[in-house]
TIRO-2110 file (N, C-alpha, C; in Angstrom, 1 decimal):
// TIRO-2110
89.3, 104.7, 44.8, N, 1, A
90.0, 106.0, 44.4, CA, 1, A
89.7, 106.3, 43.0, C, 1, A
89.7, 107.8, 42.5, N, 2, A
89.2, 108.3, 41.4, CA, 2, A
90.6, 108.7, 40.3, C, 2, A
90.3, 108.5, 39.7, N, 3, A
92.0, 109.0, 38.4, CA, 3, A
91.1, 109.4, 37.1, C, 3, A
90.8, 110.9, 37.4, N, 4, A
89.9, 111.4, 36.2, CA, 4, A
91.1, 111.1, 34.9, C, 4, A
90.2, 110.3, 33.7, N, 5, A
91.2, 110.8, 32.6, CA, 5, A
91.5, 112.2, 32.0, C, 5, A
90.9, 113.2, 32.3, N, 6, A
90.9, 114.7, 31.8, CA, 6, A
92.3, 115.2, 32.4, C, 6, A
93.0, 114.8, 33.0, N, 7, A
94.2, 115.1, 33.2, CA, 7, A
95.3, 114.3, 33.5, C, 7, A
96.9, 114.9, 33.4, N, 8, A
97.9, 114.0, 34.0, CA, 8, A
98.5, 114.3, 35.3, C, 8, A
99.4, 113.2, 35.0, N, 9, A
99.5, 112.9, 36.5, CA, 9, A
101.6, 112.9, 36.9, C, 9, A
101.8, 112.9, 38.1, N, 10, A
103.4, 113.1, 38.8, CA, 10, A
103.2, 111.5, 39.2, C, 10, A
104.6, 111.0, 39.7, N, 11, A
105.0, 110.1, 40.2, CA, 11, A
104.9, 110.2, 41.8, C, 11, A
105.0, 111.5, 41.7, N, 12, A
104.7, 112.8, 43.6, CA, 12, A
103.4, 112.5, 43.9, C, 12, A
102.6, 112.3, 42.9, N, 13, A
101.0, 112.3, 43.0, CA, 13, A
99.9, 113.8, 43.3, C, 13, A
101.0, 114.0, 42.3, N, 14, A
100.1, 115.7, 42.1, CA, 14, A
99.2, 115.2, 40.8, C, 14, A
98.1, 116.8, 40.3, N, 15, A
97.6, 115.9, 39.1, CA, 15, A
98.1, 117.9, 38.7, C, 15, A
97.8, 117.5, 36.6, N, 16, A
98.3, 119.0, 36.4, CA, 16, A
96.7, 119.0, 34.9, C, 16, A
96.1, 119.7, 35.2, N, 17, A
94.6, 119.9, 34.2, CA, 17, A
94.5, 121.7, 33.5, C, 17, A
95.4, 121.9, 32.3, N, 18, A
95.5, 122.8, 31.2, CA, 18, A
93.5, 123.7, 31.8, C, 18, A
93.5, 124.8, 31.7, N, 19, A
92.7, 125.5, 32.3, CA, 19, A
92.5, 126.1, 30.6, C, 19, A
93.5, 127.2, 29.9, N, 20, A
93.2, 127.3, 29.1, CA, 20, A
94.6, 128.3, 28.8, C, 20, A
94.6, 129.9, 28.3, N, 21, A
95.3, 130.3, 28.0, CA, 21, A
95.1, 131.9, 28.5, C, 21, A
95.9, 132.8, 28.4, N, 22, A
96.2, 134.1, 29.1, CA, 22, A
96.6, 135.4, 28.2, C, 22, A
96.2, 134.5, 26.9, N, 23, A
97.0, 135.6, 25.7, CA, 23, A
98.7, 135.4, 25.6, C, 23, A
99.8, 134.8, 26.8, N, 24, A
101.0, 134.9, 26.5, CA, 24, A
101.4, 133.6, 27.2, C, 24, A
100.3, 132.7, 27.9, N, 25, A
100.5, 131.6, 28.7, CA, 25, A
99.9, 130.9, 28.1, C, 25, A
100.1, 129.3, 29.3, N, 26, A
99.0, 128.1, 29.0, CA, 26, A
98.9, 127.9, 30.7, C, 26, A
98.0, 128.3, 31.2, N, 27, A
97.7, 128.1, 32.8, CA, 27, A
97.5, 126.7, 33.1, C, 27, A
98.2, 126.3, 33.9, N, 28, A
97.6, 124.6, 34.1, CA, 28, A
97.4, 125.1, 35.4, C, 28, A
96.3, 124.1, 36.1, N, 29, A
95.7, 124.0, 37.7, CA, 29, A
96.5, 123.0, 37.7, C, 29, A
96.5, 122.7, 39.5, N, 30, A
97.6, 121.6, 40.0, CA, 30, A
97.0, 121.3, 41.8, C, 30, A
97.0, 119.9, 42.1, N, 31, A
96.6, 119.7, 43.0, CA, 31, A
97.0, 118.5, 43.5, C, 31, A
96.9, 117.9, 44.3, N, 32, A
96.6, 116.7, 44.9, CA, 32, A
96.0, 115.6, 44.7, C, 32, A
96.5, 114.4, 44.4, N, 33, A
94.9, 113.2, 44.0, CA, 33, A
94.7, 112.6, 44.9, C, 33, A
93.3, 111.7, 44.7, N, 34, A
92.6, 111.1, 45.5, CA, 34, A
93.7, 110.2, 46.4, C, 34, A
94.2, 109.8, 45.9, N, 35, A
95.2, 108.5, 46.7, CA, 35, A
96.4, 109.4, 47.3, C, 35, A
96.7, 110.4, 47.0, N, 36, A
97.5, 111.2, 48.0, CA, 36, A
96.3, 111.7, 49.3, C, 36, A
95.8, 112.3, 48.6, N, 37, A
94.7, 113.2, 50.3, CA, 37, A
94.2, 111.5, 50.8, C, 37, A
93.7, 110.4, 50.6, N, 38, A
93.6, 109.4, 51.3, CA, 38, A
94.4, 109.4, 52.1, C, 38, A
95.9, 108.9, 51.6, N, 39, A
97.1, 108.4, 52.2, CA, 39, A
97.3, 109.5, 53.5, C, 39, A
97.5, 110.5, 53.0, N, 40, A
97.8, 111.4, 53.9, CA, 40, A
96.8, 111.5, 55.1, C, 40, A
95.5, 111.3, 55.1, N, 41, A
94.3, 111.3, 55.9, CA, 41, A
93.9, 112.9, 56.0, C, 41, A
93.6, 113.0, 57.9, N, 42, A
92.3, 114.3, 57.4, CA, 42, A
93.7, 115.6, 57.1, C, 42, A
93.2, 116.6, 56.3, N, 43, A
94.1, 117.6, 55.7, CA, 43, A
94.2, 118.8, 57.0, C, 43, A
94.8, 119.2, 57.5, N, 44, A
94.6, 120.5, 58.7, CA, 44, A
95.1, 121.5, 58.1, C, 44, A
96.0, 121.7, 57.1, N, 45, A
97.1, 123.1, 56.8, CA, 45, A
97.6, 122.8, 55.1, C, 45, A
97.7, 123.9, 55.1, N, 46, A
98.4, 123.7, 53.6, CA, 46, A
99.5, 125.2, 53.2, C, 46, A
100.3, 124.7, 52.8, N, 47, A
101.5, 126.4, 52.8, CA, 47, A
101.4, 126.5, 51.1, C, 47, A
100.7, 127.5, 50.3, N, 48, A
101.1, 127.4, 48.9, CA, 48, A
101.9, 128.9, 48.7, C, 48, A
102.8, 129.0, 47.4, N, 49, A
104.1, 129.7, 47.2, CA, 49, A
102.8, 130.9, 47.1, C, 49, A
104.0, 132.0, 46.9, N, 50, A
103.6, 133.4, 46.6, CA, 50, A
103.4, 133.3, 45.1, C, 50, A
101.8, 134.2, 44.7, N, 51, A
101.7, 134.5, 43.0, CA, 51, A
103.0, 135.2, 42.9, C, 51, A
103.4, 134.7, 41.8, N, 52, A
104.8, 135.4, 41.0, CA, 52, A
105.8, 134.5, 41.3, C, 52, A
105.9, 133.5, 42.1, N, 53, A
107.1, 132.6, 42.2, CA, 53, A
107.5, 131.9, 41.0, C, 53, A
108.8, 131.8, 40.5, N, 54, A
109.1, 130.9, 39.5, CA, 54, A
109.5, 129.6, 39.8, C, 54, A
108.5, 128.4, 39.1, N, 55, A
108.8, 127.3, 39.5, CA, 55, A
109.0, 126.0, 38.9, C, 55, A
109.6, 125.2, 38.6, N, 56, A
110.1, 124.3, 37.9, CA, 56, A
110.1, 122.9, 38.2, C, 56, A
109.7, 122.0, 37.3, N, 57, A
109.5, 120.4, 37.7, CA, 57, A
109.9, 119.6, 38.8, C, 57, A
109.5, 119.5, 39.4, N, 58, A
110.5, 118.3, 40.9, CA, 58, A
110.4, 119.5, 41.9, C, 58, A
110.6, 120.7, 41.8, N, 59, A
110.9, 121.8, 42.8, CA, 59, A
109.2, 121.7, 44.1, C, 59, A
110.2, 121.8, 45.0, N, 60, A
108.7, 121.9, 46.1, CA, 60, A
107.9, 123.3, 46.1, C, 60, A
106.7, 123.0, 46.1, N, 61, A
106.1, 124.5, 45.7, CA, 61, A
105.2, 124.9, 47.2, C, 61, A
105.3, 123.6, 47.9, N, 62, A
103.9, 124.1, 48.6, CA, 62, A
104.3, 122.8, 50.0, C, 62, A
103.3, 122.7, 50.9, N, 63, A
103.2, 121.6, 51.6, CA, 63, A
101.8, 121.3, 52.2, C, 63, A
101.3, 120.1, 52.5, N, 64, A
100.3, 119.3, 52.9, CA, 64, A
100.4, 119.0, 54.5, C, 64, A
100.2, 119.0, 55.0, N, 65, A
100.1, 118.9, 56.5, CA, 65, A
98.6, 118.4, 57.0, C, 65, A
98.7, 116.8, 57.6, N, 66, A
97.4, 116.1, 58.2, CA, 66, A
97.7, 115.8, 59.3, C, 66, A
97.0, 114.8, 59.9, N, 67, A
97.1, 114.6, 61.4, CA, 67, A
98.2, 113.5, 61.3, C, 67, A
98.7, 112.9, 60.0, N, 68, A
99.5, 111.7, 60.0, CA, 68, A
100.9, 112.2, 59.9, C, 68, A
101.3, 113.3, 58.7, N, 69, A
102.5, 113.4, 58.6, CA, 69, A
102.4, 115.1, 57.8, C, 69, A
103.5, 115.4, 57.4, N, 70, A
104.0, 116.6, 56.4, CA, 70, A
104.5, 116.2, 55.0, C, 70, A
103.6, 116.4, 53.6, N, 71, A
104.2, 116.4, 52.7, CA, 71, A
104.5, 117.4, 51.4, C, 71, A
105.3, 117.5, 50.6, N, 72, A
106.0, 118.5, 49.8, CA, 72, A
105.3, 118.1, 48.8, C, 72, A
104.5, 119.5, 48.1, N, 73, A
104.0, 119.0, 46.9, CA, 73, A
104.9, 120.0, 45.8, C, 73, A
105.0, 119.4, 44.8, N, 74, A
105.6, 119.8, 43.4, CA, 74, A
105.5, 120.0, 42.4, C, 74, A
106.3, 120.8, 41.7, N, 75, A
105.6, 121.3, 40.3, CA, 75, A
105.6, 120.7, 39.1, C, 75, A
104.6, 120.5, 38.6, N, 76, A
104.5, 119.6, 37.4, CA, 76, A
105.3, 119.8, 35.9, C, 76, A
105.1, 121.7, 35.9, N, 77, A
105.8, 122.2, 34.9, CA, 77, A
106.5, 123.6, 35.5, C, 77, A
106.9, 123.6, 34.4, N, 78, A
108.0, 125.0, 34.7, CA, 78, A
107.2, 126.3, 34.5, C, 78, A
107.3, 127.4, 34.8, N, 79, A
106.5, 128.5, 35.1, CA, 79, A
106.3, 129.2, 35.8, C, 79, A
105.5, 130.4, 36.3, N, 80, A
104.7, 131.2, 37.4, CA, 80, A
103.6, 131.4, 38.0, C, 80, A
104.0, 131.0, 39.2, N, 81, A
102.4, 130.6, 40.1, CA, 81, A
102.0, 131.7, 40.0, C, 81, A
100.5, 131.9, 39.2, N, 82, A
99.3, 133.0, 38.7, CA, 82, A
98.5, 132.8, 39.5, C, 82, A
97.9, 132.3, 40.6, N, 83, A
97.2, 132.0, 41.4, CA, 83, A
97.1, 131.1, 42.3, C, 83, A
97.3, 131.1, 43.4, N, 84, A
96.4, 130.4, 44.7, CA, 84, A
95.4, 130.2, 44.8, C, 84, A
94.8, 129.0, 45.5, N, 85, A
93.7, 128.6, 46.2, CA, 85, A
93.7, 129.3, 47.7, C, 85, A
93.2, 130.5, 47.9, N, 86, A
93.2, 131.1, 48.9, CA, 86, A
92.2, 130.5, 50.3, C, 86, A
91.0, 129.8, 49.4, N, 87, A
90.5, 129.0, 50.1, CA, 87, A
90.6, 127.7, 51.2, C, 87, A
91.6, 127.3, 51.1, N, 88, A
92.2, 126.1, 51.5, CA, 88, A
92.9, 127.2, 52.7, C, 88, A
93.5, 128.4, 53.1, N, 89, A
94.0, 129.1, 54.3, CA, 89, A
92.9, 128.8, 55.6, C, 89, A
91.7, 128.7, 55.0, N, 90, A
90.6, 128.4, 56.5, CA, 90, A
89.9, 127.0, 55.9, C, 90, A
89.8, 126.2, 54.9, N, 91, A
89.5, 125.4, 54.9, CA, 91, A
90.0, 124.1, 54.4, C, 91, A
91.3, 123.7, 54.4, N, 92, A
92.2, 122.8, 54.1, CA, 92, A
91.6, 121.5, 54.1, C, 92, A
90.5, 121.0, 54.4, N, 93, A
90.2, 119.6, 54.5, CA, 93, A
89.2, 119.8, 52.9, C, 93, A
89.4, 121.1, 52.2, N, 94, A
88.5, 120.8, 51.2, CA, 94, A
89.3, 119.8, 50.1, C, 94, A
90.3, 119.7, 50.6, N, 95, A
91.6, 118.9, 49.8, CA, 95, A
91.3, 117.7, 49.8, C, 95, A
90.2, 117.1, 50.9, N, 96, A
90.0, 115.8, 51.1, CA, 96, A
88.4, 115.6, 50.6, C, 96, A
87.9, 116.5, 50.6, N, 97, A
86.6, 116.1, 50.4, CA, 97, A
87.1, 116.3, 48.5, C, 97, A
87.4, 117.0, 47.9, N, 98, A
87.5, 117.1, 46.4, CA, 98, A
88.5, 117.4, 46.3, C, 98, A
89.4, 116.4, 45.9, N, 99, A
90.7, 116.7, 45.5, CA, 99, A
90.9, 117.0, 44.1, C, 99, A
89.6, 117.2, 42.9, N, 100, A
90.3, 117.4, 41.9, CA, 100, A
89.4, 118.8, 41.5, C, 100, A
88.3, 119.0, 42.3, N, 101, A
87.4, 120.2, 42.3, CA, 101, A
88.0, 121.1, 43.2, C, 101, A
87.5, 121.4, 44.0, N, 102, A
87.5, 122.8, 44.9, CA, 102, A
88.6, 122.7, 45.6, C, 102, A
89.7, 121.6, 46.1, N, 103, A
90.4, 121.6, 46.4, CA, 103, A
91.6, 121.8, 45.7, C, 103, A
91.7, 122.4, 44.6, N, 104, A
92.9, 122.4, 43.9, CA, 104, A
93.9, 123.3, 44.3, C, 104, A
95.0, 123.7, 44.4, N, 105, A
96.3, 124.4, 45.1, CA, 105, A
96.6, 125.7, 44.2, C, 105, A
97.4, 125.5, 43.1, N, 106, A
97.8, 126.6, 42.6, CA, 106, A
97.8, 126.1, 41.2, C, 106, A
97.6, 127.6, 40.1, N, 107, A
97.6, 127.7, 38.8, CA, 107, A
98.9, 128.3, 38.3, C, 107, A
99.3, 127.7, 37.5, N, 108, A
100.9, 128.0, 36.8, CA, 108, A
101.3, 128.4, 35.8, C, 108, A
101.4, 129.6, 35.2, N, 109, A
101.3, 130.2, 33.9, CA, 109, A
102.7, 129.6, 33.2, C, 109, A
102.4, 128.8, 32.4, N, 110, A
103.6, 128.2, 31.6, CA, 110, A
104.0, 129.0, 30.0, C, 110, A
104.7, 129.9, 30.4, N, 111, A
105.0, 130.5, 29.0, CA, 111, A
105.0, 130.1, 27.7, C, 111, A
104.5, 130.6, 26.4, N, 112, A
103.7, 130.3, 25.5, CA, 112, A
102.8, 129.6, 25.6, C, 112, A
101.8, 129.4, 24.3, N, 113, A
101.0, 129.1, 24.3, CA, 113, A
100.6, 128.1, 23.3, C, 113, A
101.7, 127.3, 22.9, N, 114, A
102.4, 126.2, 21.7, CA, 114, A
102.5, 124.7, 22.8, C, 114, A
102.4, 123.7, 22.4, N, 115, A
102.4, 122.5, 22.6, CA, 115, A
101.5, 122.1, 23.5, C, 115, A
102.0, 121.1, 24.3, N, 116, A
101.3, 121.0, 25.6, CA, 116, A
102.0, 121.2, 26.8, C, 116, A
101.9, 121.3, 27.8, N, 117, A
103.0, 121.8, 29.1, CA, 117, A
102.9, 120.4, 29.4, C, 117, A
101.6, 119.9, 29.8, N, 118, A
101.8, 118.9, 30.4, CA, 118, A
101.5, 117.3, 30.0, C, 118, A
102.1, 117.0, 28.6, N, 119, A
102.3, 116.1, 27.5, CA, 119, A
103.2, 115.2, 28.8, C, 119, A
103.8, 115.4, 28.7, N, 120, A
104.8, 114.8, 29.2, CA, 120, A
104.6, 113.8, 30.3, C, 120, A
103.7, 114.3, 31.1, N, 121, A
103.1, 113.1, 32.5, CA, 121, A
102.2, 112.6, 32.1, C, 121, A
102.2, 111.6, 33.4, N, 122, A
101.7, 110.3, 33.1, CA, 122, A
99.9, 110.5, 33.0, C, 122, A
99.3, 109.6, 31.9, N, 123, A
98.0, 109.5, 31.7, CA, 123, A
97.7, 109.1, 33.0, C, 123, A
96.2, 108.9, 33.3, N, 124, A
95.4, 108.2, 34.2, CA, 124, A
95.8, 107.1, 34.1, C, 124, A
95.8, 106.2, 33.2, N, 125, A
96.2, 104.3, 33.3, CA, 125, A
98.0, 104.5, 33.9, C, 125, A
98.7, 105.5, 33.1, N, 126, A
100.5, 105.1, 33.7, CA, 126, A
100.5, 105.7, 35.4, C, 126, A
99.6, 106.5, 35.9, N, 127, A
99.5, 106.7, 36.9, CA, 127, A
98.9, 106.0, 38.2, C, 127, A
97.6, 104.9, 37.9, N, 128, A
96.9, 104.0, 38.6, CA, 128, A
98.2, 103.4, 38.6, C, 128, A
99.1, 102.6, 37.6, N, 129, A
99.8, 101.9, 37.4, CA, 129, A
100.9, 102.0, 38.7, C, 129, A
101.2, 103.2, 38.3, N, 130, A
101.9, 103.4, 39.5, CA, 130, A
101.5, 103.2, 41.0, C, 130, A
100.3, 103.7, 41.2, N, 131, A
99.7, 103.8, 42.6, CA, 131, A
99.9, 101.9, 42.9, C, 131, A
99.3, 101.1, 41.7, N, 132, A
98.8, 99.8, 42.0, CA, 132, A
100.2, 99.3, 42.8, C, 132, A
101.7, 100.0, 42.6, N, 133, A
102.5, 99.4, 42.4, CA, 133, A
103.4, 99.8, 43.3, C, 133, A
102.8, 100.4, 44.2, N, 134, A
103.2, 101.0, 45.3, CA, 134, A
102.9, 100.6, 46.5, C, 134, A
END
């Protein structure tokens, strides 16, 4: 399994990777990691929120659906989903082939453009940590 350090990470096993800025935002991308699309197996469906939704840490934003089960994925930071992965509507197993490329879910415009949004989660090492420990 892969845990790029270029971004952080949920306890949910989402990952959240700062894209850049919007003039009044800080957009982070957000998706799935390796050891979730594993666990889950092959991906068939995916539901992601409407652009414009307001969304907030822990809150379910979306869902993952494989041939094993149904899971809720969630938001890393607080903000406005600015975009979908529209792609993933006809090709949802791209989730499994690259979960941290082409398969990513939704981008989240996190108001201003001061600190870090996503300081707060867990590096690559507190997050393997977690997986090892699961």
């Amino acid at each position: 399994m892969s845990t790029p350090d270029d971004r952080r990470y949920t306890e949910q096993h989402e990952w959240a990777l700062v894209q850049g800025t919007d003039g009044t935002s800080t957009v982070v991308r957000v998706g799935i990691t390796d050891h979730a699309q594993d666990a889950l197996g092959d991906i068939v469906f995916v539901q992601l929120p409407d652009v414009g939704a307001e969304v907030a840490p822990g809150t379910p934003i979306g869902e993952v659906e494989s041939t094993k089960s149904v899971s809720d994925v969630y938001a890393p930071v607080t903000g406005v989903v600015a975009a979908v992965n529209a792609r993933l509507a006809d090709a949802p197993e791209t989730i499994n082939a690259d979960p941290y490329g082409e398969g990513w879910l939704v981008d989240i415009a996190v108001p201003g453009e001061g600190g870090d949004p996503i300081g707060q989660l867990l590096d690559a090492d507190a997050y393997q940590a977690v997986v090892e420990g699961s």
